[in-house]
Every structure is written in C-alpha cells, then in structure tokens.
C-alpha positions in Angstrom: 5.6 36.8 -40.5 6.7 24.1 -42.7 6.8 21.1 -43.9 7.7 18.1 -41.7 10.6 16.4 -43.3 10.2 19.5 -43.4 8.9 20.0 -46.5 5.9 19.5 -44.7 6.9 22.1 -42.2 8.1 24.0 -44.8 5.0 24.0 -47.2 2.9 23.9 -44.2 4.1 27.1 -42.1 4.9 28.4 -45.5 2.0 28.2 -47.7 0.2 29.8 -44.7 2.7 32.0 -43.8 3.4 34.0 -46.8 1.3 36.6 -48.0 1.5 40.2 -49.0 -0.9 42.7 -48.6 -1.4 46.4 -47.8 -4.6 48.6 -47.4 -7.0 46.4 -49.2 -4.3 45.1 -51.6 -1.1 43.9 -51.9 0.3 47.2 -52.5 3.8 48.9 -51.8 3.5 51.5 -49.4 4.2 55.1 -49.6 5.1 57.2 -46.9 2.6 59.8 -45.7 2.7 62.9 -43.5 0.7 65.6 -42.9 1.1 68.9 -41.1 1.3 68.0 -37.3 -0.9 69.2 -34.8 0.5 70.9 -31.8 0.2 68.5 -28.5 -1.1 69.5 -25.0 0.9 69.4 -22.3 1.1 66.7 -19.9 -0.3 68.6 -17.3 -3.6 69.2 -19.7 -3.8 65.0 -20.2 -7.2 63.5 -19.7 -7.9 62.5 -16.1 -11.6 63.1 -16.4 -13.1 63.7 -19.9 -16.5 65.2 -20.2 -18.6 65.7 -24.0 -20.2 68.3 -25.3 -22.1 69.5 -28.2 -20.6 71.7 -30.3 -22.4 72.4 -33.6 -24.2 69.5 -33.5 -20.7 67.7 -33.2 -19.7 66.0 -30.1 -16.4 67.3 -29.0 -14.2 66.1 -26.1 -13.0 68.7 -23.0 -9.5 67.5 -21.2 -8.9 68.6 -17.7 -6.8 67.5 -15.3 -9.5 67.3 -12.2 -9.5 65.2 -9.0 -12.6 63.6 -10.4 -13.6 60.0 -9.2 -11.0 57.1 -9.6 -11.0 55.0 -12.6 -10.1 51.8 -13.1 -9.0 50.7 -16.8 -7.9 46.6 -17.9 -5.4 46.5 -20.2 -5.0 42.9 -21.9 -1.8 42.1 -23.6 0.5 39.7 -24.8 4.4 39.4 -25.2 7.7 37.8 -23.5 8.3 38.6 -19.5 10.4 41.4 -20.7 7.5 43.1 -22.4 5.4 42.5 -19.7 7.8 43.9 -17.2 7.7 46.8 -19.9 4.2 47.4 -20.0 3.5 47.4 -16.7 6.4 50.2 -15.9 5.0 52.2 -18.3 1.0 51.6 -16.5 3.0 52.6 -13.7 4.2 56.3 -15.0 0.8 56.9 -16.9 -0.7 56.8 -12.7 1.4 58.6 -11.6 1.0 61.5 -14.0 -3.1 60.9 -13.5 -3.2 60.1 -9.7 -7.2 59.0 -10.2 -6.4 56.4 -12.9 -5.6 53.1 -12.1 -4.4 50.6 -14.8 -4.7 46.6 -14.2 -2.2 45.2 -16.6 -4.1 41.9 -17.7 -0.8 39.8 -19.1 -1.5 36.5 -20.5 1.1 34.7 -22.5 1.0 34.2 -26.6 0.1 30.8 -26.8 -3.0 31.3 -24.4 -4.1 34.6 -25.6 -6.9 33.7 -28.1 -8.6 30.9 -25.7 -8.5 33.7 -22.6 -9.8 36.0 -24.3 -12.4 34.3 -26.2 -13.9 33.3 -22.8 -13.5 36.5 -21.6 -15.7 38.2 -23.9 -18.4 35.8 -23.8 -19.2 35.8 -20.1 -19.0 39.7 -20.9 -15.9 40.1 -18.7 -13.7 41.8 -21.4 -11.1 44.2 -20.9 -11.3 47.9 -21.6 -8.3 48.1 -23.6 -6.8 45.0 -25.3 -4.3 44.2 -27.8 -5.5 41.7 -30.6 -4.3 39.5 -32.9 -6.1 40.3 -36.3 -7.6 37.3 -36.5 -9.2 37.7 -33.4 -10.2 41.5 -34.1 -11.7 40.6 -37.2 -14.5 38.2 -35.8 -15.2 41.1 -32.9 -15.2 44.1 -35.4 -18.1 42.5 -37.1 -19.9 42.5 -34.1 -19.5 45.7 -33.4 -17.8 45.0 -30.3 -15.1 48.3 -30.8 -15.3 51.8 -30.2 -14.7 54.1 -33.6 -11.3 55.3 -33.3 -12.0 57.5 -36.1 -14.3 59.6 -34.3 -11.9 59.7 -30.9 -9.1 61.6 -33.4 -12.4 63.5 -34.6 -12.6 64.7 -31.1 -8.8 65.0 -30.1 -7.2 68.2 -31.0 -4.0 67.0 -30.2 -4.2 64.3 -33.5 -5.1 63.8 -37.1 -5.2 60.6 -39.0 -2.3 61.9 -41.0 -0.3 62.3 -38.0 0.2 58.2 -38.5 2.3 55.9 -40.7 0.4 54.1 -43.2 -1.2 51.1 -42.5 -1.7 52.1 -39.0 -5.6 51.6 -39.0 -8.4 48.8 -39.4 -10.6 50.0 -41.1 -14.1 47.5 -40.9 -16.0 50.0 -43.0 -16.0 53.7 -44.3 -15.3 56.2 -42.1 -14.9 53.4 -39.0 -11.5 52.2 -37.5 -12.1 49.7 -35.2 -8.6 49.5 -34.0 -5.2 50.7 -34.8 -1.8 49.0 -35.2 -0.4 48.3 -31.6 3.5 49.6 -32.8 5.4 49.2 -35.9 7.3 46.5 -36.3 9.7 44.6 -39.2 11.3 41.3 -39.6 14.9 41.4 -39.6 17.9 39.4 -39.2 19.9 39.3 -35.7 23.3 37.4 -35.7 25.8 36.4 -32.4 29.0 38.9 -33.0 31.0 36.2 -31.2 30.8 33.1 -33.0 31.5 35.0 -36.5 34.4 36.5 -35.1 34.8 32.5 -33.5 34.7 31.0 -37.2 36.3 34.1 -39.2 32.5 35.1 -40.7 32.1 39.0 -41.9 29.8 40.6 -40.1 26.1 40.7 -42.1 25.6 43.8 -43.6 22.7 45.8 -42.4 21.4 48.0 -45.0 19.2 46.7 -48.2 21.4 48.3 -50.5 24.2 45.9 -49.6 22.4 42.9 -49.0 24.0 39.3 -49.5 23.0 37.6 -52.7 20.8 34.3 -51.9 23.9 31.7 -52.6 25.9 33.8 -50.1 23.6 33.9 -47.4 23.7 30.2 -47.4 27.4 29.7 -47.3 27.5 31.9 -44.1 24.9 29.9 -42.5 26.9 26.7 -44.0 30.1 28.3 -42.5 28.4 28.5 -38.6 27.0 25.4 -39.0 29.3 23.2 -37.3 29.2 19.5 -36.1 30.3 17.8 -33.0 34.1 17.3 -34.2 34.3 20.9 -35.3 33.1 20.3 -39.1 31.6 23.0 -40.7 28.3 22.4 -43.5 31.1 23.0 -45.9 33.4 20.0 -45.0 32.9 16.4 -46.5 33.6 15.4 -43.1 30.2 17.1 -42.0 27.9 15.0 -39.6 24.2 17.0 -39.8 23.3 14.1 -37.6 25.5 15.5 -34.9 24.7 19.5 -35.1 25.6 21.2 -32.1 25.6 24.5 -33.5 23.1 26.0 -36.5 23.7 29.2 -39.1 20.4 29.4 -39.3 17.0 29.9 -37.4 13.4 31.1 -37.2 9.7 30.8 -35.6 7.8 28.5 -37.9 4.9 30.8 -38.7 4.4 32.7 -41.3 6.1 36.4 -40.4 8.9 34.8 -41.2 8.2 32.4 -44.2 6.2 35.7 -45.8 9.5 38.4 -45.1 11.5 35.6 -47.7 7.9 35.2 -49.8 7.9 39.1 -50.4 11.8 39.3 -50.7 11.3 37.2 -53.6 9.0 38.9 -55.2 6.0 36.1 -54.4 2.3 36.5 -52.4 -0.7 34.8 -50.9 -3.4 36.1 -53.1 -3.9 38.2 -55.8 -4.2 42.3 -55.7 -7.8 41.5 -55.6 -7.9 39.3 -52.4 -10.2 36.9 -54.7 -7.3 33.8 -55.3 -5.1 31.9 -52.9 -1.6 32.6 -56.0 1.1 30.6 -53.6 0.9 28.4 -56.6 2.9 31.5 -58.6 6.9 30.4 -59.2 8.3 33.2 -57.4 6.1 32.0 -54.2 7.0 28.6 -54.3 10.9 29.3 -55.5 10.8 30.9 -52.2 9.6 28.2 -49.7 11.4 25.8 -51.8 15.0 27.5 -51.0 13.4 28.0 -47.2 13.0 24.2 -47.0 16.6 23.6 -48.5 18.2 25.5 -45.9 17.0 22.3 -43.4 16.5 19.8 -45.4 19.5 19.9 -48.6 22.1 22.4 -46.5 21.4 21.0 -43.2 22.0 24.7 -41.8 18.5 25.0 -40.1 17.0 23.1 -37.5 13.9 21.0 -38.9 10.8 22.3 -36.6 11.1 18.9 -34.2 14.3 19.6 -33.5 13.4 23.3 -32.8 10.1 22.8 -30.7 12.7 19.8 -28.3 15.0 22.4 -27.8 12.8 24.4 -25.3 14.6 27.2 -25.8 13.3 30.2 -28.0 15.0 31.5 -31.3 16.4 34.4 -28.8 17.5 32.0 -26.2 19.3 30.1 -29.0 20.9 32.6 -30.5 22.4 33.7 -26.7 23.6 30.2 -26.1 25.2 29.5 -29.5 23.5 26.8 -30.6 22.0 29.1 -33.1 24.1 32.1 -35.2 21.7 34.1 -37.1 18.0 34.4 -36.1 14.9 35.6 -38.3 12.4 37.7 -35.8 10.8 40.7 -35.5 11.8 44.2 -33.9 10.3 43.5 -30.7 13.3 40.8 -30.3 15.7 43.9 -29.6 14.1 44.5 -26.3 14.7 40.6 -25.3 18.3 40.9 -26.9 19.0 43.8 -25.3 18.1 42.7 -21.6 20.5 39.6 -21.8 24.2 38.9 -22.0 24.9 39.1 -25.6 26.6 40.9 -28.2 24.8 40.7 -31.0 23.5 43.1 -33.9 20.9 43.7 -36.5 20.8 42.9 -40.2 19.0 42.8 -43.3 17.6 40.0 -45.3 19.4 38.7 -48.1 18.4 39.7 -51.5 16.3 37.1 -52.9 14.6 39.2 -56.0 16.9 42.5 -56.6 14.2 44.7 -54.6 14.3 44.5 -51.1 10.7 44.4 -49.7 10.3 44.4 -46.1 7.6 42.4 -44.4 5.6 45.0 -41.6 3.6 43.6 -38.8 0.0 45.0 -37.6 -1.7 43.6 -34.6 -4.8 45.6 -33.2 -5.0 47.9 -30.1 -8.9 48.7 -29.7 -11.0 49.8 -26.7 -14.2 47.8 -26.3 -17.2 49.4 -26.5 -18.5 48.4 -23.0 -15.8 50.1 -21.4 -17.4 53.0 -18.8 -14.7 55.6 -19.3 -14.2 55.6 -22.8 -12.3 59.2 -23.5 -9.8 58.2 -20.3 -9.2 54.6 -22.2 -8.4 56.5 -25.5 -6.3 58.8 -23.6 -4.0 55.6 -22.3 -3.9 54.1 -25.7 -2.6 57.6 -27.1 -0.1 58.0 -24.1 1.6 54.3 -25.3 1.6 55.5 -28.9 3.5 58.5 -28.6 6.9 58.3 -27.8 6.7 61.2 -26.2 4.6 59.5 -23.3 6.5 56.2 -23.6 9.6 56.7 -24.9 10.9 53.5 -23.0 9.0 51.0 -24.8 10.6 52.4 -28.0 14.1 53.0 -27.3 14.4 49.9 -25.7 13.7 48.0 -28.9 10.1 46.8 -28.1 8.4 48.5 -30.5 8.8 51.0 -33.3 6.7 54.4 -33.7 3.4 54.5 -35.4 3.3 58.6 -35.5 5.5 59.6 -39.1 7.4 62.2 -36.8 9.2 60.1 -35.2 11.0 59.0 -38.1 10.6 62.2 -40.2 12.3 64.7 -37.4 15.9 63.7 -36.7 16.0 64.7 -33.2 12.8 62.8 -32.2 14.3 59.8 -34.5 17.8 59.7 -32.6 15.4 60.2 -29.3 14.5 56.1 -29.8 17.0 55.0 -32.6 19.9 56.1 -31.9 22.8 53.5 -31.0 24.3 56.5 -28.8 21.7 56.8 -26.6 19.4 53.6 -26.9 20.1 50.2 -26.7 19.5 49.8 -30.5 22.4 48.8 -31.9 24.1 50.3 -35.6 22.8 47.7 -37.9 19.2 48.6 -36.5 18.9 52.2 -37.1 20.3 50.9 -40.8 18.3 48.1 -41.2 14.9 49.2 -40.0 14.5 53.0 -39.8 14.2 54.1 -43.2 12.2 51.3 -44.4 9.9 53.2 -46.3 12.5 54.0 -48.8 11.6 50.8 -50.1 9.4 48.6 -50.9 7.0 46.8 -47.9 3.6 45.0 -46.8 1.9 43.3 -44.3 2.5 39.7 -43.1 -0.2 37.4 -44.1 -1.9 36.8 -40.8 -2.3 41.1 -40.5 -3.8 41.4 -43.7 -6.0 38.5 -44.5 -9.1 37.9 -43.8 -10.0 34.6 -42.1 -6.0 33.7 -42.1 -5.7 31.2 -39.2 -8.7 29.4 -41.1 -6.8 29.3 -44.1 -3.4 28.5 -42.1 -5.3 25.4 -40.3 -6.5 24.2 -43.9 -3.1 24.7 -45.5 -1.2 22.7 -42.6 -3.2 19.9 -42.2 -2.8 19.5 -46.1 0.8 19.6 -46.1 3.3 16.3 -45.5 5.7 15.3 -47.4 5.3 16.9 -50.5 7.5 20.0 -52.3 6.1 23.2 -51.9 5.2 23.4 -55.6 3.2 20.1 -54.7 1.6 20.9 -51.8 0.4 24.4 -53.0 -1.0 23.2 -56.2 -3.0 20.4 -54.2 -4.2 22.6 -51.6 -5.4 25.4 -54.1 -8.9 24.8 -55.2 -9.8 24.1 -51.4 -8.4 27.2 -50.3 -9.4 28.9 -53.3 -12.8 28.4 -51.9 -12.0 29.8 -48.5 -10.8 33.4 -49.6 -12.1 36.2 -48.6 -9.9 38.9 -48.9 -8.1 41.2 -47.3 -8.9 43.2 -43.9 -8.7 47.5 -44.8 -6.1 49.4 -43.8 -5.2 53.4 -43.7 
C-alpha cells in the first residue's frame, strides 16, 4: 500500500508509496506464538469493570452486573459494506451486555482525517476510534491513548504473545498506544468471466507458482481489449479507444509498495535514517509500474481512473477492468455483489515473494469514562470468536496467531466451504508468514503523508529514476524513521 503522464503519477504515488518496514526496521517477519491463555466465557464479559489493588498492582474484576448504562463512540472508516458490518456486529456486542450501548460514528475515507482532527480539538473525540497511522502518530505524542500494554497486564484472558507480529504501536518502552485494527494483505482479484470470455488461465494463487513479470503483462495485454475487439497484443490495437483494461489499482502507495517489496526495493534504509527509493531495485519497480499505462497501455492512467467514478471493485464487476490490486478487506465488497471472481497472488518480480501487510491503529482515548468496558469492545471485535462475521466475510483477517495456527479455528473464517472466501484466498493469503513480508509505507513511517505530499508535488513528467534522484536530498532531510512495532 503516480506520475501524470503518468510517470508523474507513477513516480508520484510511487515514490511515496513504496516503503518497507517492520518493527522499527525493514525487517522480514517471523511468526510468533506463545502458550494461549484460556478465555472466559461470554457470560463472564465485562459489563461493568471495577479495579483493585492487588500487590500493589492494579488488576481488573469482570462481572456481568446490571450496573449503570454505558454509552461508548466508536469512530471508523471503510465502504457501506463495512459500515453495514460494523454496526451488526455493535449490534450483537448489546445484546450480549444489555447496559452497553455502542454509537457507531461512521465517516467515509476521504473525510476521516479532517473529522476527526476537529473532533479532538473541541475535545469531542470518540472513545474508541480507528486511526490511520499518520494520524495516530501525531496523538500518541500527546499522550492522547490509553496503554494497551497495561489493559493485557490486567486481562487474564490475553498475553501479548497471543498476537501476530506487528500487531502493536509501540510509542515508547513498555507503552502500546494502539494495536493493528485487523490483518490485512495486498492481493490480486481477477473477473472469472472475461478470462474464460478471451481464453486467459486462471491466475494462480499461491507464491510458489507465481507468474514471471513478462507473463503477467501479456495476460493483462490479452484482456486489454479496444472498441473493435483488438486486444494490446494486435497491431490493430487502438489504446485511445479502451473499453476494457487487464489491469488496475488505487493510486496510493499499498499498492505501488506490494510491487516495491516484490522486487526486492524500499523507502529507507534498515535504519530509518535515508529516503533509498533512489536504489535500482526501487526504481526498476515503479519504472515497470508506469509501463504497464504508459508503454503497454494495459492500465488506466490515474485521470482516466479518477473520471470513471467507479472504484477498482466496481470496475472489476462491470468489466471494464479484469484484474484488480487491493487489499483483503475487498473480499467483503466482492463478495456482497454479483460477481464471480477469485483471489490471486502477485507476480514474481524478484524470485522471493514478499507480501506487503497493512496496520492501521485501533486505540481508546484516554478521556473515555469507562475505560475497561471500551477495552472490553475492542477485544470482542479482535477475536473471531466474538466477531466471527467480520472475518469470514472477508473484511478483515485475524490478529490472534490461533486463528491461523489451529486448523479448525482457521477453516472457522477461511474456509471456501463455509465462508465466502473463495480458493485462491485461503492460498494466497493464509499462510503468508511462510514467507517473506512488511508493512506498507504509510503503516510504518514516521511522518509519511508529509513525505508523500513532498514527493508528489515534486513529481511530473520525469522517469522514476529521475524524479527520485531529484526529490532525494529534500526528503532526505524530512526522515524520521520508522513508528515501533511488536
């Protein structure tokens, strides 16, 4: 998770967008696990908390009691189907704690950092919000967030090693300000029906069988066809008369960093002390991005995109687009509409598949009045468990390693039996700590829309080893590092 001619778009979206990072480097993660506590029951969740001391410790005591009603905001982002998601599963969490009432705040992406902003300083802000790191950064030095840390600390039923790496933000030692909202990948999705329309083999979904770079564009070539029925293959190809496209993604840079780190390239060093999108591997990526619009003509150029109206998931559901770049959340979108699609890997760019993971922050604020009722809701949508909706229905993945570890409890949310996850998914996705990943750029680095804003406005009509080399003594000045993670 561009360059205008698009080379603007291309550099622009992409210099910005690719980065690698992982705890406080750009490292390849490891699975963890750790021996799992035993749960409560539901009928011992947290209606009413009250603390105690205990050895000079302060400990937390569930019950479920008829106490006073309590009134938790939750603000969130996401598509109509998430939001129709969220609030079914607000729904079930008051109905299981009859004194809790949950006031789903929805406000859509693009408004999300403005709304909240102003809600925080006329000291109206939620209790519970999702935030995008760069937002949660700003508001962690503040102190604004409750210690997650210490919650666990107090919470027989978990442990910090109960969670898959890179699940918390750490803003110092021993202090978690926030942890990852779900797990969630980049992948490919593809229409079934117009490869079976133009004769195309179905992508393949695991890493071990990826396509090779040159193949993935002769696919896209080979559903990219013109107004008269010409493919990107025929001399008799118009790409000024596209009707439908092999090939799209959201210009931002989850998707121009899942091909960065596919290639083997980043956005700083190990360090987190040098912009290094200057390095060949970087900018041989972006480069081959840029072609697909601009040499192959198999990719919509971002104006064309943007006059569309229509999202990538809309696209690919109308035809007008065959394969898609997005992240696991799209399943839940995919899967609500009228199409038969499937999930896929992305093409091998370096010999190593290396998946891009995305981490937004869930955090409870520290003005909220009912604190240990708060953390209670934000456990209940982390555990599947509690939720299992929002995970089998594709919006989110697991961030507790048991879900992934324990093949009942996987097949619970994965399985294309008894989910709508299709086969390529539970291949593509599930097991993608077998390999090599990190965090896109804007869940890992520090002051990243800042550096996005400078990289952009830099970028016009220039190759991507251009642009980056002339942007990189500005930026190089503007780096700050990466944001902790454990």
């Amino acid at each position: 998770m561009r360059k205008r001619v698009f080379v603007l778009i291309l550099a622009v979206m992409i210099a910005i967008s690719i980065g690698a990072c992982g705890n406080s480097t750009e490292n390849t993660g490891t699975t963890e696990s750790g021996e799992k506590v035993e749960g409560k029951t539901e009928e011992n969740r947290a209606l009413e908390t009250s603390e105690t001391e205990q050895d000079g410790e302060v400990s937390v005591d569930v019950e479920q009691t008829d106490g006073d009603s309590i009134t938790l905001r939750y603000a969130y982002w996401g598509s109509t189907y998430e939001n129709e998601a969220m609030q079914n599963i607000a729904a079930k969490y008051e109905e299981e704690n009859p004194n809790v009432t949950i006031e789903c705040i929805y406000i859509p992406n693009a408004d999300y950092t403005t709304k909240m902003t102003a809600m925080v300083a006329s000291g109206d802000e939620p209790d519970i919000a999702n935030l995008f790191p760069s937002d949660f950064i700003g508001w962690a030095d503040e102190g604004r967030f409750v210690n997650l840390y210490e919650m666990i600390e107090k919470d027989e039923r978990y442990e910090v090693e109960d969670f898959i790496p890179n699940c918390f933000f750490e803003t110092s030692d021993g202090y978690a300000g926030g942890r990852s909202i779900a797990n969630e990948l980049l992948q490919l999705y593809y229409n079934k029906d117009l490869f079976d329309e133009y004769g195309v083999e179905y992508l393949p979904a695991s890493p071990d069988e990826a396509l090779a770079w040159d193949q993935f564009v002769e696919v896209c070539q080979r559903l990219t066809i013109d107004e008269n029925g010409n493919n990107a293959l025929s001399p008799d190809f118009n790409p000024d008369r596209i009707v439908t496209y092999g090939f799209d993604f959201d210009k931002n840079n989850m998707t121009w960093g899942a091909f960065v780190y596919q290639n083997g390239g980043s956005i700083l060093s190990e360090d987190g002390t040098e912009f290094q999108m200057t390095d060949p591997k970087t900018v041989d990526a972006l480069q081959k991005i840029s072609d697909l619009i601009n040499v192959y003509h198999v990719s919509p150029d971002p104006l064309t995109s943007s006059g569309s109206n229509m999202s990538v998931t809309s696209s690919l559901q109308s035809k007008q687009v065959a394969i898609i770049c997005d992240g696991t959340w799209t399943n839940l979108d995919l899967g609500s509409i009228d199409i038969n699609y499937d999930v896929a890997c992305l093409p091998d760019m370096s010999g190593i598949p290396c998946f891009e993971t995305t981490a937004s922050a869930c955090v409870i604020f520290n003005t909220c009045e009912n604190v240990d009722v708060a953390w209670d809701f934000m456990m209940y949508l982390a555990d599947p468990a509690n939720a299992l909706d929002l995970y089998s229905s594709g919006l989110w993945m697991p961030i507790m390693q048991e879900w992934y570890e324990d093949e009942g409890l996987l097949n619970s949310w994965a399985s294309p039996e008894s989910t709508s996850h299709t086969d390529g998914f539970y291949d593509s996705a599930v097991r993608y700590t077998d390999y090599e990943y990190r965090l896109a750029p804007e869940s890992c680095i520090v002051g990243w829309s800042k550096l996005d804003a400078v990289i952009e406005s830099a970028l016009d009509k220039k190759t991507a080893e251009e642009a980056m080399n002339e942007i990189k003594p500005t930026v190089d000045g503007m780096v700050s590092g990466f944001i902790n993670f454990k």
